[in-house]
C-alpha positions as a Markdown table, in Angstrom:
| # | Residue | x | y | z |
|---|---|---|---|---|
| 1 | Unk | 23.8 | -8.4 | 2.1 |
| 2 | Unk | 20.8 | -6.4 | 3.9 |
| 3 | Unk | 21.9 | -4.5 | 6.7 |
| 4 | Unk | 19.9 | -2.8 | 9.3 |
| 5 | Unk | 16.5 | -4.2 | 8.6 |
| 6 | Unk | 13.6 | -4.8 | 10.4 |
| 7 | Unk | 10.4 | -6.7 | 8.7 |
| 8 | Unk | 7.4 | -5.6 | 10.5 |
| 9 | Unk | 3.9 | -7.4 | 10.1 |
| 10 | Unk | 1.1 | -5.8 | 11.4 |
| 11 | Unk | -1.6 | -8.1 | 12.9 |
| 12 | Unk | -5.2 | -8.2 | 14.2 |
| 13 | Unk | -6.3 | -11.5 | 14.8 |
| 14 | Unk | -4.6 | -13.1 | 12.4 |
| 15 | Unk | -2.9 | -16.4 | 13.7 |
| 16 | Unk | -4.3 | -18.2 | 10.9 |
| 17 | Unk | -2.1 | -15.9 | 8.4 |
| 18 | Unk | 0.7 | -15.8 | 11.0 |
| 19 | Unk | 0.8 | -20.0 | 11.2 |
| 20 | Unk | 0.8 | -20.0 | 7.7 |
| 21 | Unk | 3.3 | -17.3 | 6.2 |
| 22 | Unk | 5.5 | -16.6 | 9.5 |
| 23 | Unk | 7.8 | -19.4 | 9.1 |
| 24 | Unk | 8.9 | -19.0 | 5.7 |
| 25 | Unk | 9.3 | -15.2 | 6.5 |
| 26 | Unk | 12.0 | -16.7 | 9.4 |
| 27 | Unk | 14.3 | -19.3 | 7.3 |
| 28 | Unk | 14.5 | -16.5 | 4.1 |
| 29 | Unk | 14.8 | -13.3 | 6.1 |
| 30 | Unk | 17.9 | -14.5 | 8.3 |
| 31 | Unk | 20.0 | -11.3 | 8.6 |
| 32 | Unk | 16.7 | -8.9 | 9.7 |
| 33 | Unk | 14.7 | -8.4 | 12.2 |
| 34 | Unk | 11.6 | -9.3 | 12.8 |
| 35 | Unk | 8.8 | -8.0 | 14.7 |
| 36 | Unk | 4.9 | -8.2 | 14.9 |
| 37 | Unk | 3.5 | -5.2 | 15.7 |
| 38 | Unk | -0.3 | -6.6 | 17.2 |
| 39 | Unk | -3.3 | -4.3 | 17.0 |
| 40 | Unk | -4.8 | -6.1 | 20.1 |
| 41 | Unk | -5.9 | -9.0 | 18.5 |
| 42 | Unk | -8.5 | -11.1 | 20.6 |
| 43 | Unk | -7.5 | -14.2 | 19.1 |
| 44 | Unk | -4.5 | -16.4 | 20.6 |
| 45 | Unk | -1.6 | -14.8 | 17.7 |
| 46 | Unk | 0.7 | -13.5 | 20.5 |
| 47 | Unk | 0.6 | -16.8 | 22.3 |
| 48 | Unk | 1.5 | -18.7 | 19.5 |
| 49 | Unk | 4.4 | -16.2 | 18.2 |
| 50 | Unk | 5.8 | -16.6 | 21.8 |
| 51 | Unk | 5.4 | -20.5 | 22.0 |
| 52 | Unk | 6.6 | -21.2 | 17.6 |
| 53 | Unk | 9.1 | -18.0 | 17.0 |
| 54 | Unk | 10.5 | -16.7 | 20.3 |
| 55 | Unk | 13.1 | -15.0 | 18.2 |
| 56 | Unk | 10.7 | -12.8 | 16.7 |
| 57 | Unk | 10.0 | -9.8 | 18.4 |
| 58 | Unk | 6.6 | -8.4 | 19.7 |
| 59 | Unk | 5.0 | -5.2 | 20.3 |
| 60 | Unk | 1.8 | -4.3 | 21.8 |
| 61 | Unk | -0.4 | -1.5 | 20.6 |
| 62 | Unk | -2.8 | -0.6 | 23.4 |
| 63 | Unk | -5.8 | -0.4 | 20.4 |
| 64 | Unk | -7.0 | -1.3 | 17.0 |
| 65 | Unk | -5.7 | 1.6 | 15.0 |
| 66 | Unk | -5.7 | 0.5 | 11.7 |
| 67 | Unk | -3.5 | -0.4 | 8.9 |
| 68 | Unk | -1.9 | 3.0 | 8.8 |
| 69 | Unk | -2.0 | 4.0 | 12.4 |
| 70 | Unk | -0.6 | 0.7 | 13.6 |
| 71 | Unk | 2.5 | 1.1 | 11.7 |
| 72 | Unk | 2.8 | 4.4 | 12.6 |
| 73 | Unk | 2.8 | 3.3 | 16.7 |
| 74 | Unk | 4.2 | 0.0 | 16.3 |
| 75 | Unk | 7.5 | 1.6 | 14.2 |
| 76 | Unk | 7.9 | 4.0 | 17.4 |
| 77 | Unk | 9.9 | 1.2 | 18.9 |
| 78 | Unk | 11.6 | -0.5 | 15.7 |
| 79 | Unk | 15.4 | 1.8 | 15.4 |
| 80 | Unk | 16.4 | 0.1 | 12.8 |
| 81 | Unk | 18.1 | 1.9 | 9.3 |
| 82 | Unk | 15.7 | -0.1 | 7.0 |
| 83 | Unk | 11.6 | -1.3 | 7.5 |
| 84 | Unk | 9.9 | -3.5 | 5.8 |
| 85 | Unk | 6.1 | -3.1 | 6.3 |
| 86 | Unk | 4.9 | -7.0 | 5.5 |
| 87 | Unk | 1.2 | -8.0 | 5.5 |
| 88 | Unk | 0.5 | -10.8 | 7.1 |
| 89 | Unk | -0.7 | -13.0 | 4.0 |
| 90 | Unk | 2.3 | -12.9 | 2.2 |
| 91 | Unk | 4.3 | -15.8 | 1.0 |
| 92 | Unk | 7.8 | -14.2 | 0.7 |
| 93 | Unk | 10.7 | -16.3 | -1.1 |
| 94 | Unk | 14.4 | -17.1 | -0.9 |
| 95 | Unk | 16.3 | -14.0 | -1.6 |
| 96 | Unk | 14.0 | -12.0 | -1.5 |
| 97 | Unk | 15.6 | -9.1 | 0.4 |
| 98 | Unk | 18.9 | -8.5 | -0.9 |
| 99 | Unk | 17.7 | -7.0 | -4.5 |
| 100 | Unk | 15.6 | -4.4 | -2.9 |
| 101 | Unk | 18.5 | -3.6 | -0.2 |
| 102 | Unk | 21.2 | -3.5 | -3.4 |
| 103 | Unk | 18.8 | -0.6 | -4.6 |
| 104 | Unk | 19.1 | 1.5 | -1.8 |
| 105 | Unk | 23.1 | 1.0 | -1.5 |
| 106 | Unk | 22.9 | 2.5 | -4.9 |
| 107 | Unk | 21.2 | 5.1 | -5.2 |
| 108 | Unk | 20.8 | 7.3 | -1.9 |
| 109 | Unk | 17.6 | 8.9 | -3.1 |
| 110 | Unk | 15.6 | 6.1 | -3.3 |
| 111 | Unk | 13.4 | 6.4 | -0.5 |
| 112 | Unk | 10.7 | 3.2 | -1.1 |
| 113 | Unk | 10.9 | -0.2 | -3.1 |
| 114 | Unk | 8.8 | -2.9 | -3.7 |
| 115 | Unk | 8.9 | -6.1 | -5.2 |
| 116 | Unk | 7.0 | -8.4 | -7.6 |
| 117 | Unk | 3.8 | -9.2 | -6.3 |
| 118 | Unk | 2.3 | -12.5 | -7.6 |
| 119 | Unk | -1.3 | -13.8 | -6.4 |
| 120 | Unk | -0.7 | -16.6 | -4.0 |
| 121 | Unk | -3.9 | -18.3 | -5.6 |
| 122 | Unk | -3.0 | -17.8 | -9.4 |
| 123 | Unk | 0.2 | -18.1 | -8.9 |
| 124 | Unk | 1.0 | -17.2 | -12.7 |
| 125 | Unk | -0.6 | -13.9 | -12.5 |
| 126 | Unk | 0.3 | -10.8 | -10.9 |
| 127 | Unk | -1.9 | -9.7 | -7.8 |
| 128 | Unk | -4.0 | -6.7 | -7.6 |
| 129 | Unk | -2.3 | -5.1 | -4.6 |
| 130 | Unk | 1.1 | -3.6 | -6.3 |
| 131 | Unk | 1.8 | -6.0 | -9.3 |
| 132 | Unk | 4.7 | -4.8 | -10.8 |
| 133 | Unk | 4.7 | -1.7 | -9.4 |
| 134 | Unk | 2.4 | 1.2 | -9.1 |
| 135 | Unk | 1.2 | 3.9 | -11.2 |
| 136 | Unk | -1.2 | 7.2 | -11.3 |
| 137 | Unk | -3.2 | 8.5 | -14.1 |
| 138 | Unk | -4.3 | 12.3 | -14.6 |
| 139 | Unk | -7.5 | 11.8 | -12.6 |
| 140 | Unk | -5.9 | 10.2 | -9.6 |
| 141 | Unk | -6.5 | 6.8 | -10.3 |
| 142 | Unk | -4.1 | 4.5 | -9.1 |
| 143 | Unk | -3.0 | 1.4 | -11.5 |
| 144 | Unk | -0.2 | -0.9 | -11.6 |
| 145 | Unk | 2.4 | -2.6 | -14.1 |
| 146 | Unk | 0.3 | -5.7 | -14.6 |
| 147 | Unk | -2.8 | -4.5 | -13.1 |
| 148 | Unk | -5.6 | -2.1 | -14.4 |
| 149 | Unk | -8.6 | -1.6 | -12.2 |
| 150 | Unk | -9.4 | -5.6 | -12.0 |
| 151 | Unk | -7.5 | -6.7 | -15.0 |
| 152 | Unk | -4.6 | -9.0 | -14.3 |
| 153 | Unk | -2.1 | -9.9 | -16.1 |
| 154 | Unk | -0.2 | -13.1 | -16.4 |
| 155 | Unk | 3.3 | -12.9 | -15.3 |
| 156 | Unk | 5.4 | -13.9 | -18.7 |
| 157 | Unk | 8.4 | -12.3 | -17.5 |
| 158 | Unk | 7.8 | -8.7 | -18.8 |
| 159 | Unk | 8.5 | -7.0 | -15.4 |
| 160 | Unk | 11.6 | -8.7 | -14.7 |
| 161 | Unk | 13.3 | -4.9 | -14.6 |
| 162 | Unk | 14.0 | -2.4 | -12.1 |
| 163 | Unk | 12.4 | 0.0 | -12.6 |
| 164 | Unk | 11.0 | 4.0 | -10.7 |
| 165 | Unk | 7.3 | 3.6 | -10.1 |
| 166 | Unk | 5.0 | 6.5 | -9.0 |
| 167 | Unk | 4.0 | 4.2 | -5.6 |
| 168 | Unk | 4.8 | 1.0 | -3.7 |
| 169 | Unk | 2.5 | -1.3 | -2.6 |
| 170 | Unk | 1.6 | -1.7 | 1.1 |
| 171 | Unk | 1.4 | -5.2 | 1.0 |
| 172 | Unk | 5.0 | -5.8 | 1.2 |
| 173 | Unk | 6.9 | -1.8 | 1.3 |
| 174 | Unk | 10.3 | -1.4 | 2.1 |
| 175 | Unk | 11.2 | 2.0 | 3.2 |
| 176 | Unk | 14.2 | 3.9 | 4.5 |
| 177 | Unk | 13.5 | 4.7 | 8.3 |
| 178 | Unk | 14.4 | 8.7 | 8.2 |
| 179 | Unk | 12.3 | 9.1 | 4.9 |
| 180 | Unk | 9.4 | 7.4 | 6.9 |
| 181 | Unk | 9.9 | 9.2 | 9.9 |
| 182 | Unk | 10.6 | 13.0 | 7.6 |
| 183 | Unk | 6.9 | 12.5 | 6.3 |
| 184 | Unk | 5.8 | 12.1 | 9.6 |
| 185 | Unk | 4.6 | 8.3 | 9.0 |
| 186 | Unk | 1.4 | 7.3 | 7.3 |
| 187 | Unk | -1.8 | 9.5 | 7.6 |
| 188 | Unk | -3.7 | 8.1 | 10.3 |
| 189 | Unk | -6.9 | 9.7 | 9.0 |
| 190 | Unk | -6.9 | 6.7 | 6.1 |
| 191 | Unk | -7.1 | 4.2 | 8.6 |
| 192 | Unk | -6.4 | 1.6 | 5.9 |
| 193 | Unk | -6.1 | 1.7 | 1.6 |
| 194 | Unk | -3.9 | 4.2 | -0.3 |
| 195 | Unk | -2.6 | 5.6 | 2.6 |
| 196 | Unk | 0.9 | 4.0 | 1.1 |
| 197 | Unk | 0.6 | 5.9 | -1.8 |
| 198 | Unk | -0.5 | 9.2 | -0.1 |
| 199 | Unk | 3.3 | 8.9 | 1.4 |
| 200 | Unk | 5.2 | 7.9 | -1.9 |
| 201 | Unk | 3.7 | 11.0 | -3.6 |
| 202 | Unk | 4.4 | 13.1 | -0.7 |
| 203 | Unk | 8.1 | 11.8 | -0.8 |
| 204 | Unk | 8.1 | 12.1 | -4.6 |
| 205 | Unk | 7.1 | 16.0 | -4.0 |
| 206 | Unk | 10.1 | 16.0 | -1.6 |
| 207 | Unk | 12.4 | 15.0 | -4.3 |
| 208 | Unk | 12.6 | 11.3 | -3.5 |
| 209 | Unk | 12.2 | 8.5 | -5.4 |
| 210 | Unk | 10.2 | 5.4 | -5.7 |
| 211 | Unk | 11.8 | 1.7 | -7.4 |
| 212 | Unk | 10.1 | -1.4 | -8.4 |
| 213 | Unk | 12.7 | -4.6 | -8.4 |
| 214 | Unk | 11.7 | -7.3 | -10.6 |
| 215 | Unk | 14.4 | -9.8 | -9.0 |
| 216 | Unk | 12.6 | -10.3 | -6.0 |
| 217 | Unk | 9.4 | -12.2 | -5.9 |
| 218 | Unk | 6.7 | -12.6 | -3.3 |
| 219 | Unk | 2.8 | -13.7 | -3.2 |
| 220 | Unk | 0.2 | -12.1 | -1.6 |
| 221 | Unk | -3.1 | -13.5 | -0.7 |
| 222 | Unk | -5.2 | -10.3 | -1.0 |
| 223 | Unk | -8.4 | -9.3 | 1.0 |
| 224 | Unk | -6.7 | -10.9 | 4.2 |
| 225 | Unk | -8.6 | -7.9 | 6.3 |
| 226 | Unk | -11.3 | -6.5 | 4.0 |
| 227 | Unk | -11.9 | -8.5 | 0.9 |
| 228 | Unk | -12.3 | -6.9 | -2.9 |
| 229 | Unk | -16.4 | -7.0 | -2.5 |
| 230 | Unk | -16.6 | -5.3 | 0.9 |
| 231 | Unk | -18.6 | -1.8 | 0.8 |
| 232 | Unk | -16.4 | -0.5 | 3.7 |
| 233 | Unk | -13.3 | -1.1 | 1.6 |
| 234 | Unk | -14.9 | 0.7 | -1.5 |
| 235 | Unk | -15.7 | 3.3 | 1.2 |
| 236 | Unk | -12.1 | 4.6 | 2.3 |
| 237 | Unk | -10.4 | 3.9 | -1.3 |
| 238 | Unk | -13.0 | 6.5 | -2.7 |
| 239 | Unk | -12.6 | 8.8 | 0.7 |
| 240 | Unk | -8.5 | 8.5 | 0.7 |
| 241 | Unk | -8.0 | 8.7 | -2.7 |
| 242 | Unk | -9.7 | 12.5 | -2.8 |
| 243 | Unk | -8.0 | 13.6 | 0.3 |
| 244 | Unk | -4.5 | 12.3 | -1.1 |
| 245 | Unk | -5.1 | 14.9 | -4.3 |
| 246 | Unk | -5.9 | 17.3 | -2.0 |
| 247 | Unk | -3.2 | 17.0 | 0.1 |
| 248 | Unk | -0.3 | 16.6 | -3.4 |
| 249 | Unk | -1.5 | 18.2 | -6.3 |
| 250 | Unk | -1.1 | 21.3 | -7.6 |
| 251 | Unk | -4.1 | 23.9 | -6.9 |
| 252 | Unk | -5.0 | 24.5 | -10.5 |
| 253 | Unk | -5.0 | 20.9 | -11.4 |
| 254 | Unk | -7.0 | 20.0 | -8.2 |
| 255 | Unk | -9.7 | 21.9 | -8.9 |
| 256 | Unk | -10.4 | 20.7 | -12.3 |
| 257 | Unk | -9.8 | 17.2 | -11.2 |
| 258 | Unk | -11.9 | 17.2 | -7.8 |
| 259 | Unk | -15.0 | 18.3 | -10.2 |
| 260 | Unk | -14.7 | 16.0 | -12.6 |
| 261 | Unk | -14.1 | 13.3 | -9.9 |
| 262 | Unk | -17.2 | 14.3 | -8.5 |
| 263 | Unk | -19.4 | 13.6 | -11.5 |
| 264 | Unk | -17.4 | 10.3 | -12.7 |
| 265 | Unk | -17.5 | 9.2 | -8.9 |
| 266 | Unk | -21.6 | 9.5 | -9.1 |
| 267 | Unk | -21.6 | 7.2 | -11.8 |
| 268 | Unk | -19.2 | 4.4 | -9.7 |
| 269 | Unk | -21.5 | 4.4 | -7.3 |
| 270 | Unk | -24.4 | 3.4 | -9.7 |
| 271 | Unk | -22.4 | 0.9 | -11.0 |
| 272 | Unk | -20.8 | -0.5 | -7.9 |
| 273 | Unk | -24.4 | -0.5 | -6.8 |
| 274 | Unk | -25.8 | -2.3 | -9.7 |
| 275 | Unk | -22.5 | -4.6 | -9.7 |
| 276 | Unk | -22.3 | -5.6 | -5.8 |
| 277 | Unk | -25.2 | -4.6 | -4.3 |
| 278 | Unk | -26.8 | -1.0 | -2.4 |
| 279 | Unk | -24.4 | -1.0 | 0.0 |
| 280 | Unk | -21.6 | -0.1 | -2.1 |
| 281 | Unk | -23.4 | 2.7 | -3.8 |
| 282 | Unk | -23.9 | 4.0 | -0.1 |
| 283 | Unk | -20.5 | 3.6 | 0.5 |
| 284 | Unk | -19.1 | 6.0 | -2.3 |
| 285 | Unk | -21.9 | 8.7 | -1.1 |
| 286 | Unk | -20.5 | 7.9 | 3.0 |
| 287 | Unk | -16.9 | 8.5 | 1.4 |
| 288 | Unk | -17.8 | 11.8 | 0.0 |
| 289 | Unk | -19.1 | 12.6 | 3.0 |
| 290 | Unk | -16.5 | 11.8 | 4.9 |
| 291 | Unk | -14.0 | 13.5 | 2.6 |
| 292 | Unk | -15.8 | 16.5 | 3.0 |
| 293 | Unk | -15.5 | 16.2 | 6.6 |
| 294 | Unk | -12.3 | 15.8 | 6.9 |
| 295 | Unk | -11.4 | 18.7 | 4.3 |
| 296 | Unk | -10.6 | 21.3 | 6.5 |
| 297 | Unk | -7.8 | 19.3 | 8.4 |
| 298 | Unk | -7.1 | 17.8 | 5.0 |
| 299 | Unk | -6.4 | 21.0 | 3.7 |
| 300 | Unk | -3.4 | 21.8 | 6.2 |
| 301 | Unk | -1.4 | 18.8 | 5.5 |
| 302 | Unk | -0.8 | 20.2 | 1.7 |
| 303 | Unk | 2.8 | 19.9 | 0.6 |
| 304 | Unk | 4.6 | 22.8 | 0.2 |
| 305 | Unk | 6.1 | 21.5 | -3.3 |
| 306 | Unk | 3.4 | 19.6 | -6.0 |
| 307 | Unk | 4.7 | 18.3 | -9.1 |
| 308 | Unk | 2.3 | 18.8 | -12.0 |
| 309 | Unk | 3.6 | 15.9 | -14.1 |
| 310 | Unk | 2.7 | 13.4 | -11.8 |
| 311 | Unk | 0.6 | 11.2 | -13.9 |
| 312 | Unk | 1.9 | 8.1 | -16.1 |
| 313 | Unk | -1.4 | 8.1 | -18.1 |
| 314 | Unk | -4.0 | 10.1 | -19.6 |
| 315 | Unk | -7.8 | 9.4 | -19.3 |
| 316 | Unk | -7.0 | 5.9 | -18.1 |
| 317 | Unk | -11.0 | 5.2 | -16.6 |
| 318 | Unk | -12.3 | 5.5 | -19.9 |
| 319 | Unk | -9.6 | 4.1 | -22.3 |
| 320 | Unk | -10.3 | 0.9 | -20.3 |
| 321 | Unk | -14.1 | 0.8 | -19.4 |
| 322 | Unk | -14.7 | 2.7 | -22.9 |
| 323 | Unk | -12.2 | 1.5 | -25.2 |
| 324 | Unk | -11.7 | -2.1 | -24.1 |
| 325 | Unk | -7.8 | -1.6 | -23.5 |
């Protein structure tokens, strides 16, 4: 039985989220704690946690500081062994906790897990934020068990294992609280997207490791903050994703990486221009920008250990955009 474990949901105005996920998060999460850490939401959310749940627990951040940054403060005040970082449009089930917590009693050096992640809307289908766990290829793109860039795939049983991933998905992340806490937290700089697996590759380069469980099950919404067609989205996945390689991989490898990146990333933003509009091809040139400007500080946060074979795949951008697969 879970032990020591505090779900945490981070919220900014999201009582609408909150009223419609919080209770089932209560009557299937009986022996943890639970907490809302609020980003000073300007809607009525803390009102109505006090008034519905006055069991769950609430703590204030004085500002907006983002997905990554508001975990970082809010889990200041949370002591407990275990967290679970929950988004707030998440539809969790009935025992849903105790496969991920039987993981960690196993194996010591298991630092992360996530579950199966099924879209709440399709409910058939994996969702695009973790599927069935997460994955890198040798160009630093991130991709799942179930999910390839926007292909889904329909959930037919085939990641009903357990099983070490390269990352765990944000959405719903359970974490061991000293492992958090060794990597000093998220990166604030990201403010929000990939700064989860920015910390699973800096824990797999301390010599942790990373589990997908396939016997628990939860459904995410998706797009509950920024939705798939926003530019500012496309903005700091393109910025953090640069800054992450910076910050894990191996000089010799980053440097033949970062230039290709930078030709491959000129053609996204032609096509996420011609595909969703001008702003989007402004965004990947803002990222760029902003990767550059935060280079310098970037460049003092590299890990003292980088493990060359970090990659599950090979080339994966053009096998699927190229070769149809």
């Amino acid at each position: 039985m879970p032990t020591n474990l505090a779900v945490a949901i981070l919220n900014w105005n999201g009582k609408n989220w909150l009223e419609k996920f919080l209770p089932d998060v209560v009557r299937f999460s009986q022996n943890a704690d639970i907490y809302v850490i609020d980003n000073l939401s300007t809607d009525d959310s803390i009102d109505f946690i006090e008034r519905q749940f006055p069991t769950v627990k609430i703590i204030r951040n004085d500002k907006n500081y983002g997905f990554a940054g508001g975990y970082n403060e809010g889990l200041k005040e949370i002591k407990n062994e275990y967290y679970c970082l929950l988004n707030s449009d998440v539809e969790v089930t009935e025992n849903w906790i105790n496969p991920v917590m039987d993981l960690f009693e196993k194996d010591a050096s298991i630092a992360a897990v996530q579950p199966k992640i099924l879209s709440f809307n399709n409910k058939n289908y994996f969702e695009f934020a973790g599927a069935a766990g997460g994955l890198i290829d040798n160009l630093g793109y991130p991709y799942c068990r179930g999910r390839i860039f926007d292909s889904l795939e329909e959930d037919k049983g085939q990641y009903d294992d357990e099983k070490e991933i390269f990352w765990a998905s944000g959405c719903c992340f359970f974490i061991r609280s000293k492992d958090f806490w060794a990597q000093k937290g998220f990166d604030e700089r990201f403010f929000a997207h990939q700064e989860e697996i920015d910390l699973c590759w800096r824990l797999i380069n301390s010599g942790k490791k990373i589990f997908y469980t396939g016997k628990s099950k939860v459904y995410h919404v998706g797009g509950g903050t920024l939705n798939k067609q926003s530019a500012q989205k496309t903005y700091l996945n393109m910025r953090n994703n640069l800054s992450m390689m910076v910050k894990n991989l191996p000089f010799p490898q980053l440097i033949g990486i970062i230039s290709l990146r930078l030709v491959l990333d000129g053609f996204a933003g032609v096509y996420f221009g011609l595909k969703n509009g001008f702003a989007h091809f402004w965004a990947v040139l803002r990222a760029h920008f902003g990767f550059y400007g935060q280079l310098p500080g970037t460049w003092k946060l590299r890990q003292k250990n980088q493990k060359d074979d970090f990659y599950q795949s090979k080339w994966l951008i053009f096998k699927h955009f190229l070769g149809g697969k």
